[in-house]
mmCIF file of the C-alpha atoms, coordinates in Angstrom:
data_MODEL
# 
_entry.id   MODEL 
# 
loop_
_atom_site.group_PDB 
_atom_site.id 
_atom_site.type_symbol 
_atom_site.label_atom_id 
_atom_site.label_alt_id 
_atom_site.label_comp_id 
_atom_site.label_asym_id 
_atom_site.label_entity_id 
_atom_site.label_seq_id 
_atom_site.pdbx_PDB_ins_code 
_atom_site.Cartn_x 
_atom_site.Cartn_y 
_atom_site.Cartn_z 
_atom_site.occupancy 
_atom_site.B_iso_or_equiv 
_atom_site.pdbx_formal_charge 
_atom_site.auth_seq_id 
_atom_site.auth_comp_id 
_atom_site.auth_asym_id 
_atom_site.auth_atom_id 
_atom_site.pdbx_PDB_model_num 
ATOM 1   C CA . UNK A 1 1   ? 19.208 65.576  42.011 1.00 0.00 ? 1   UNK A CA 1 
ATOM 2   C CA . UNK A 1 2   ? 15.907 64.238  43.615 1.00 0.00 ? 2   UNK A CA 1 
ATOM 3   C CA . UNK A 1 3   ? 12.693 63.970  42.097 1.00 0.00 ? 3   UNK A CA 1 
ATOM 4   C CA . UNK A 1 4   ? 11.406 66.092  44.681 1.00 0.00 ? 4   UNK A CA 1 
ATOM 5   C CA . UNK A 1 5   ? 13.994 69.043  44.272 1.00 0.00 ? 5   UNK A CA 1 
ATOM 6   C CA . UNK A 1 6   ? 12.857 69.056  40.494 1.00 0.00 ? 6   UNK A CA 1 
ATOM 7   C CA . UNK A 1 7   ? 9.497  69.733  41.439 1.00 0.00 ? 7   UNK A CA 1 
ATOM 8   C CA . UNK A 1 8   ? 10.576 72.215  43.794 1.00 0.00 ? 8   UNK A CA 1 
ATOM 9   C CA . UNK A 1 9   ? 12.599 74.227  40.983 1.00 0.00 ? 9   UNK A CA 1 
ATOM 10  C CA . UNK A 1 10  ? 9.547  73.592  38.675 1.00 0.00 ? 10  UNK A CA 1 
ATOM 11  C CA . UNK A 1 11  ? 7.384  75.089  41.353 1.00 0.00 ? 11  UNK A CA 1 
ATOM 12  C CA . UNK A 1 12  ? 9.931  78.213  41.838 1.00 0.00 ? 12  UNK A CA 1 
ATOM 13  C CA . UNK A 1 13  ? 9.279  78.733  38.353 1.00 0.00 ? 13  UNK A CA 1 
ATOM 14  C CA . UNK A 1 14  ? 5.566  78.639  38.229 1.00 0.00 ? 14  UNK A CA 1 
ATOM 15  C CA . UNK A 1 15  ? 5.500  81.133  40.755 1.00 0.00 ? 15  UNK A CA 1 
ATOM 16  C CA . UNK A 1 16  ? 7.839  83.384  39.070 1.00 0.00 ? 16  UNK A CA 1 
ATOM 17  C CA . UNK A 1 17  ? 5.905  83.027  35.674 1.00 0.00 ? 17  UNK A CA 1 
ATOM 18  C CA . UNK A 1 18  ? 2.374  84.002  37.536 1.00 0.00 ? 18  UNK A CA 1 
ATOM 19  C CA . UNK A 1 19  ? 3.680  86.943  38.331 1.00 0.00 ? 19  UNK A CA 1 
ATOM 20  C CA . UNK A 1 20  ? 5.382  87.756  35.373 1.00 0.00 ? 20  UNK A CA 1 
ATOM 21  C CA . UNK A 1 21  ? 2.113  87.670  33.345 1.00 0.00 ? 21  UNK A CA 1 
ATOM 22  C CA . UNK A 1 22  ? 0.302  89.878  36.284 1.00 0.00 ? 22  UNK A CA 1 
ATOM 23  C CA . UNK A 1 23  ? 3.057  92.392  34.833 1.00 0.00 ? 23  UNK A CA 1 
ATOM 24  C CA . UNK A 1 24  ? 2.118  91.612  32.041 1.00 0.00 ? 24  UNK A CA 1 
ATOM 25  C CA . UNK A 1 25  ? -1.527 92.344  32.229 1.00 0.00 ? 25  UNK A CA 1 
ATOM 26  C CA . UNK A 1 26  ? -0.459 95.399  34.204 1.00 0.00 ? 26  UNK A CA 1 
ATOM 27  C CA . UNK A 1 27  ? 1.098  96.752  30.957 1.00 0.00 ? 27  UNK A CA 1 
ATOM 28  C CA . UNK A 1 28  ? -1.749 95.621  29.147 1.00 0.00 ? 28  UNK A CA 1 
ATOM 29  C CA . UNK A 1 29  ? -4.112 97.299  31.197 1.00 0.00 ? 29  UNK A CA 1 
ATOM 30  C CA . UNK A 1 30  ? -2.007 100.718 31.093 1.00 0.00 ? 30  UNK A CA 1 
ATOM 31  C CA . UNK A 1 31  ? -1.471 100.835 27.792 1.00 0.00 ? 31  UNK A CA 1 
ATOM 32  C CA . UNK A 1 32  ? -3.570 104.236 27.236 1.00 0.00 ? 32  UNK A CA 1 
ATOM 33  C CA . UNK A 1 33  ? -2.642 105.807 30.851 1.00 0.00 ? 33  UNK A CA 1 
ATOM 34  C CA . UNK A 1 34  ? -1.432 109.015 30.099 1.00 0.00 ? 34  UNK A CA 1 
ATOM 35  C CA . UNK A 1 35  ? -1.154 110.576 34.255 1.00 0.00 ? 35  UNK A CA 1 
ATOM 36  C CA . UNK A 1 36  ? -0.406 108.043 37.322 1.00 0.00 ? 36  UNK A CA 1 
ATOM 37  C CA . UNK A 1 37  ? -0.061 108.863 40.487 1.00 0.00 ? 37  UNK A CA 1 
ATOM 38  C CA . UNK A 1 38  ? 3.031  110.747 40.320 1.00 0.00 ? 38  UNK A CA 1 
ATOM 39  C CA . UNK A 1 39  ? 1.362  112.848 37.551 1.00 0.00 ? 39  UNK A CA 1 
ATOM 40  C CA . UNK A 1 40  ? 3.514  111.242 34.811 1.00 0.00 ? 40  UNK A CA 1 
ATOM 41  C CA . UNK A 1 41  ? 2.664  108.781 31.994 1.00 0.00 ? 41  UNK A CA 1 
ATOM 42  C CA . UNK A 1 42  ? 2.862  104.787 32.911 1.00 0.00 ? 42  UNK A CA 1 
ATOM 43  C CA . UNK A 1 43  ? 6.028  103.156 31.818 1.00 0.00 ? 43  UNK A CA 1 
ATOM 44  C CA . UNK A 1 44  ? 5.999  99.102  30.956 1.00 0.00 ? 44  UNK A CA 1 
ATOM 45  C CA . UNK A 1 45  ? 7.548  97.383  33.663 1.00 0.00 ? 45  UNK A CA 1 
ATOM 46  C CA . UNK A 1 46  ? 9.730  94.282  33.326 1.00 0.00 ? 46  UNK A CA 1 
ATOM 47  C CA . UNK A 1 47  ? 10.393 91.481  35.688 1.00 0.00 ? 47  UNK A CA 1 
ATOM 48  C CA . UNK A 1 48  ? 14.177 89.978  36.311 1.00 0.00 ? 48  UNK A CA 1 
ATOM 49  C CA . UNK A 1 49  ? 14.448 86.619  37.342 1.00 0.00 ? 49  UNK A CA 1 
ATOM 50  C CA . UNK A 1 50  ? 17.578 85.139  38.836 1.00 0.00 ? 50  UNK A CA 1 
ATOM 51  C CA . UNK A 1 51  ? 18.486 81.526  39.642 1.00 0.00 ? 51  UNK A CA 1 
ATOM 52  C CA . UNK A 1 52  ? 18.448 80.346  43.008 1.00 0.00 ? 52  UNK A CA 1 
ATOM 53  C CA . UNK A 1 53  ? 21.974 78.584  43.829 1.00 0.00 ? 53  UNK A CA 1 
ATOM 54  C CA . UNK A 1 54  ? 22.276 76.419  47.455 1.00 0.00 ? 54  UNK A CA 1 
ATOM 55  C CA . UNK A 1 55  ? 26.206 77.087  48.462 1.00 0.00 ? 55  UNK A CA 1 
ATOM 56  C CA . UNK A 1 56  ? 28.407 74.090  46.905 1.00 0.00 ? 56  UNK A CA 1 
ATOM 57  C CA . UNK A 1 57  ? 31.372 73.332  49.363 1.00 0.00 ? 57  UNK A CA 1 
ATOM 58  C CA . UNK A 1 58  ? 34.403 75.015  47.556 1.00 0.00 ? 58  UNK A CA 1 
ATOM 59  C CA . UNK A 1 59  ? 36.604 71.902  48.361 1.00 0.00 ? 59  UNK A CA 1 
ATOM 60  C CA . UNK A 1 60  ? 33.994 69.854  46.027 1.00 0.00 ? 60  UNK A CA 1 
ATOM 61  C CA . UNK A 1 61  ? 34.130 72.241  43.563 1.00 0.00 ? 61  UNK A CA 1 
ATOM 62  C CA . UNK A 1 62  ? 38.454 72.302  43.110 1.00 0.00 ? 62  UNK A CA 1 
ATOM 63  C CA . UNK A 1 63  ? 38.342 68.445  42.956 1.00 0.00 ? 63  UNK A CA 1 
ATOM 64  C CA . UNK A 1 64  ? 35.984 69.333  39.606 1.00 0.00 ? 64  UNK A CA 1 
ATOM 65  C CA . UNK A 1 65  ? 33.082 67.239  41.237 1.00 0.00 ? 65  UNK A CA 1 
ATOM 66  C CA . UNK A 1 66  ? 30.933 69.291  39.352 1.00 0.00 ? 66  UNK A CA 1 
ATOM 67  C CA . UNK A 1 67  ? 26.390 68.982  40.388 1.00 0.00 ? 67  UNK A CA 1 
ATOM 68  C CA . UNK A 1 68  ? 23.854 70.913  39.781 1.00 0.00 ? 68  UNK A CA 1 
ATOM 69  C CA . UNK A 1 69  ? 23.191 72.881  42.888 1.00 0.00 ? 69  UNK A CA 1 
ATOM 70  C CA . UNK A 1 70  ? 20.331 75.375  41.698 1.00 0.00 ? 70  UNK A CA 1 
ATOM 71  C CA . UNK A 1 71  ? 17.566 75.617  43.480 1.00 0.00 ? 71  UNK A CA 1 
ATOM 72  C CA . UNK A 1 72  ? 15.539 77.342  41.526 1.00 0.00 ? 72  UNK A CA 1 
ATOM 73  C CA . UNK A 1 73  ? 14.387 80.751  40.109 1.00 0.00 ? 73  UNK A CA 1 
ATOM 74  C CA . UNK A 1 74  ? 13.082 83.999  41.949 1.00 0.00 ? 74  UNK A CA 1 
ATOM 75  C CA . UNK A 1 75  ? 12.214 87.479  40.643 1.00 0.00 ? 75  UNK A CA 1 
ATOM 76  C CA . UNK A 1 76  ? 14.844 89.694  41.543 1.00 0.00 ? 76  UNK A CA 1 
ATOM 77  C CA . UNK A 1 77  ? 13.023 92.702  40.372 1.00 0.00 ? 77  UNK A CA 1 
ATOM 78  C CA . UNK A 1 78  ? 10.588 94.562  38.592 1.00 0.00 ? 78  UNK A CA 1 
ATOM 79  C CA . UNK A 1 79  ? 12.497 97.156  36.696 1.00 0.00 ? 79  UNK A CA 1 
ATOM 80  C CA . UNK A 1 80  ? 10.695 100.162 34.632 1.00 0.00 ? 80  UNK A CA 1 
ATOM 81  C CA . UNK A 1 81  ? 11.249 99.971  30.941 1.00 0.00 ? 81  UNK A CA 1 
ATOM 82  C CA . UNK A 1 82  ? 13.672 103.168 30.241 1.00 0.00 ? 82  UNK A CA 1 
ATOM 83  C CA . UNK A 1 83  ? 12.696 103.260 26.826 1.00 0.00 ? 83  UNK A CA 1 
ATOM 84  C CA . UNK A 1 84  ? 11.215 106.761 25.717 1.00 0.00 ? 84  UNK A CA 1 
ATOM 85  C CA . UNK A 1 85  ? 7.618  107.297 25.847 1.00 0.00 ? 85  UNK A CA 1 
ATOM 86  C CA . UNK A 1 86  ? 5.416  108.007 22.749 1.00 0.00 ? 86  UNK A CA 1 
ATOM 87  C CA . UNK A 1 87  ? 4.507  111.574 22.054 1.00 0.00 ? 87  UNK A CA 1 
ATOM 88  C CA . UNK A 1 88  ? 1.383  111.862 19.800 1.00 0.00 ? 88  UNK A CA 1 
ATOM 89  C CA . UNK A 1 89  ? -0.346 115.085 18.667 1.00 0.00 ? 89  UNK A CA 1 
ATOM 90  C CA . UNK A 1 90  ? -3.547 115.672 20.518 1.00 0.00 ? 90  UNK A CA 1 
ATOM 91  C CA . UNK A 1 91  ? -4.186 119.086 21.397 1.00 0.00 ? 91  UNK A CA 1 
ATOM 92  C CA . UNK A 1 92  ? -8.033 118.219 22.518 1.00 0.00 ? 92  UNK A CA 1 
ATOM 93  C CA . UNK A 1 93  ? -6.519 115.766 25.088 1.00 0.00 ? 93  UNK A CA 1 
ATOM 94  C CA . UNK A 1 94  ? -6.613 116.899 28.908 1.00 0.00 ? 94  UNK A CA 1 
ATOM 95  C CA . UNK A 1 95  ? -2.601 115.983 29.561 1.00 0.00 ? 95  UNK A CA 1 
ATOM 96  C CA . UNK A 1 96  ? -1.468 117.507 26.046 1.00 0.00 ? 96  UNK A CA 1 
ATOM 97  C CA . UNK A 1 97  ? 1.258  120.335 26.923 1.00 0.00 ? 97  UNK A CA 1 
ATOM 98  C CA . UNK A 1 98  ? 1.294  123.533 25.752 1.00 0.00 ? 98  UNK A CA 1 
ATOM 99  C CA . UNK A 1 99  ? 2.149  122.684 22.468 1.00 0.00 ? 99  UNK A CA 1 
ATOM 100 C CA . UNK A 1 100 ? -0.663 119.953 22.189 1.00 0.00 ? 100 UNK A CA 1 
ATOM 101 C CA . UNK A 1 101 ? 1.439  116.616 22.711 1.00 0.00 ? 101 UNK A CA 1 
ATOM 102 C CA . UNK A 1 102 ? 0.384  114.114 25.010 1.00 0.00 ? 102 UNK A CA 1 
ATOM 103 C CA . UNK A 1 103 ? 3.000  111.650 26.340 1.00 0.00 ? 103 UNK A CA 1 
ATOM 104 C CA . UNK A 1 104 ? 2.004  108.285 25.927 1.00 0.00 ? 104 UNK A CA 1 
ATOM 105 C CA . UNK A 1 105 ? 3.223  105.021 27.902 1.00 0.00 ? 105 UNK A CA 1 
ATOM 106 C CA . UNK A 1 106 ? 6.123  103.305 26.271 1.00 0.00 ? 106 UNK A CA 1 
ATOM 107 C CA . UNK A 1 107 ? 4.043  99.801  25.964 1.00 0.00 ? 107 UNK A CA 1 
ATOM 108 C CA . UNK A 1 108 ? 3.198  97.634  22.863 1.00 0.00 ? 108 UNK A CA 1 
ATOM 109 C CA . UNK A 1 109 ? 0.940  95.445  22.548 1.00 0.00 ? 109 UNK A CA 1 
ATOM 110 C CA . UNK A 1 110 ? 2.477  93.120  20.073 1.00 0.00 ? 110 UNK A CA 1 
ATOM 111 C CA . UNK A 1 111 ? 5.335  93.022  22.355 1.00 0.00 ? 111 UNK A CA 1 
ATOM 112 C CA . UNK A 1 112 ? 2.823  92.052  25.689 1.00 0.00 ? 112 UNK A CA 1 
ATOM 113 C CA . UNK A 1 113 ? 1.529  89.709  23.798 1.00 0.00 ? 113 UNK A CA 1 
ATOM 114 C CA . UNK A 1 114 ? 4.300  88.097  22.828 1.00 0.00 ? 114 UNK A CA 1 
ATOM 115 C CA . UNK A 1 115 ? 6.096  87.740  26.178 1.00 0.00 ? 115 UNK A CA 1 
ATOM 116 C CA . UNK A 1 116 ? 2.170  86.413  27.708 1.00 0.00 ? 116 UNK A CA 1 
ATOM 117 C CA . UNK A 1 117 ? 2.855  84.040  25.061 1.00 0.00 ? 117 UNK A CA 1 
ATOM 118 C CA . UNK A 1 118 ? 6.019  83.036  26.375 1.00 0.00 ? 118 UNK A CA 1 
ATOM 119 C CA . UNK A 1 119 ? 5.497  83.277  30.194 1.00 0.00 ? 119 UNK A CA 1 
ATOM 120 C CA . UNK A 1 120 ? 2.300  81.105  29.584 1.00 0.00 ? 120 UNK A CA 1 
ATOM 121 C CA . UNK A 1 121 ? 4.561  78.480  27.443 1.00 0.00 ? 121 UNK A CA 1 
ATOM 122 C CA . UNK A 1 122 ? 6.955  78.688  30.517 1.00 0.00 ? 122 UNK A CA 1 
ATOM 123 C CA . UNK A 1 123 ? 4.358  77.750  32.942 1.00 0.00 ? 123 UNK A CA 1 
ATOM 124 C CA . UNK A 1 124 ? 2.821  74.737  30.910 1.00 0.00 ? 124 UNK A CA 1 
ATOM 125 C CA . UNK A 1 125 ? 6.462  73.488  30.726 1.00 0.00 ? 125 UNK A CA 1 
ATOM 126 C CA . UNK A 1 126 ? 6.867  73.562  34.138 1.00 0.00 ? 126 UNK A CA 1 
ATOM 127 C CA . UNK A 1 127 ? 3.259  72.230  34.539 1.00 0.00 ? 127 UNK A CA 1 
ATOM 128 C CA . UNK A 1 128 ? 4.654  68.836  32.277 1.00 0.00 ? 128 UNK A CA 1 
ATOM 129 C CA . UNK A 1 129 ? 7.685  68.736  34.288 1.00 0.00 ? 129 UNK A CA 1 
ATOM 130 C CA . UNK A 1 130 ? 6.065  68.476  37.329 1.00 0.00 ? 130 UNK A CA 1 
ATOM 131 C CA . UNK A 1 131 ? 2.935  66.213  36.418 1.00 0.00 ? 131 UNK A CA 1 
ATOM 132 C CA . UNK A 1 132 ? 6.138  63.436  34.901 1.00 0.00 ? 132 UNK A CA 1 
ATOM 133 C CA . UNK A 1 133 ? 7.650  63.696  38.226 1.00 0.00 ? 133 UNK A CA 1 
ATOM 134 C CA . UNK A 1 134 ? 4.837  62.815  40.006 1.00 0.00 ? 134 UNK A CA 1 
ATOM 135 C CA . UNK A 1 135 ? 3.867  59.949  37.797 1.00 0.00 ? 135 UNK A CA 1 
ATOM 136 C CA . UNK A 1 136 ? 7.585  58.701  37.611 1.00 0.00 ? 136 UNK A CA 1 
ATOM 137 C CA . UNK A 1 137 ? 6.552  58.715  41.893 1.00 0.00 ? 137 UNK A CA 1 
ATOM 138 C CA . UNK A 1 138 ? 3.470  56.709  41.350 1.00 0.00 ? 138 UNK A CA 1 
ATOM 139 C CA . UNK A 1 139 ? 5.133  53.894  38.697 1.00 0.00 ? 139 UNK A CA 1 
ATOM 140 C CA . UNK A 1 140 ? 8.055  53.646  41.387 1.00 0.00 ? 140 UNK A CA 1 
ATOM 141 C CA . UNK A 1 141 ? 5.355  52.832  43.856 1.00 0.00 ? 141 UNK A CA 1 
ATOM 142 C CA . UNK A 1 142 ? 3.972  50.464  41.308 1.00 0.00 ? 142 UNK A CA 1 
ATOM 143 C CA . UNK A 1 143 ? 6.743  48.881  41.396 1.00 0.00 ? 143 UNK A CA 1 
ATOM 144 C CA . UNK A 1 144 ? 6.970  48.172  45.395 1.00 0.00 ? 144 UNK A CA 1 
ATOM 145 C CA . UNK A 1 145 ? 3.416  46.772  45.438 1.00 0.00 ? 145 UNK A CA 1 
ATOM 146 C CA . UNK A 1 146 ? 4.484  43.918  42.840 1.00 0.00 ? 146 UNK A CA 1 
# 
């Protein structure tokens, strides 16, 4: 593997990390909304990553010369969290039912704030990764100036 492809995958990742703390925050920021567009509570959405392969030749692959051909990562999707909502008695509140429960979205906070914690973690990795390659670049450089 080149030292460029690394930064490329470490890039891949970066960009799939930014946006999976904009989900994040979008969670974050929904935490109390009770009515969206389609008139029903907000439910926590999740992002799916999946690795980027580049297509080995097969022949390669039966003689068990075995590389690393990923390329990368990329969101596959952002999926609604299926779990059930929370239902909290509120009688006074203007979306509460007839029998005064409002449906509230199926975020937690602890939880956001845990995965921000990771996806940020994620991102300064691939920050490190990326920042080595390039000065593994500029000593090899070094080295043809001697």
């Amino acid at each position: 593997m080149s030292i460029f492809k690394s930064m490329e995958i470490s890039a891949s990742a970066l960009t799939a990390q930014r946006l999976r703390l904009d989900v994040i925050s979008s969670n974050i920021a929904n935490v109390d909304t009770t009515r969206t567009e389609t008139g029903e509570p907000y439910r926590r959405k999740m992002v799916v990553f999946q690795e980027i392969k580049e297509m080995s030749d097969f022949r390669e692959l039966l003689n068990n010369k075995i590389n690393y051909d990923g390329a990368g990562v990329r969101v596959a999707a952002i999926v609604e969290d299926q779990r059930p909502l929370k239902v909290v008695y509120d009688p006074s509140h203007p979306d509460a039912d007839e029998n005064g429960y409002v449906r509230f979205p199926n975020v937690n906070i602890v939880e956001e704030m845990i995965d921000m914690i990771s996806a940020t973690r994620s991102y300064e990795a691939n920050v490190t990764a990326i920042n080595s390659a390039k000065s593994m670049i500029n000593k090899a450089l070094e080295i043809g100036k001697a």
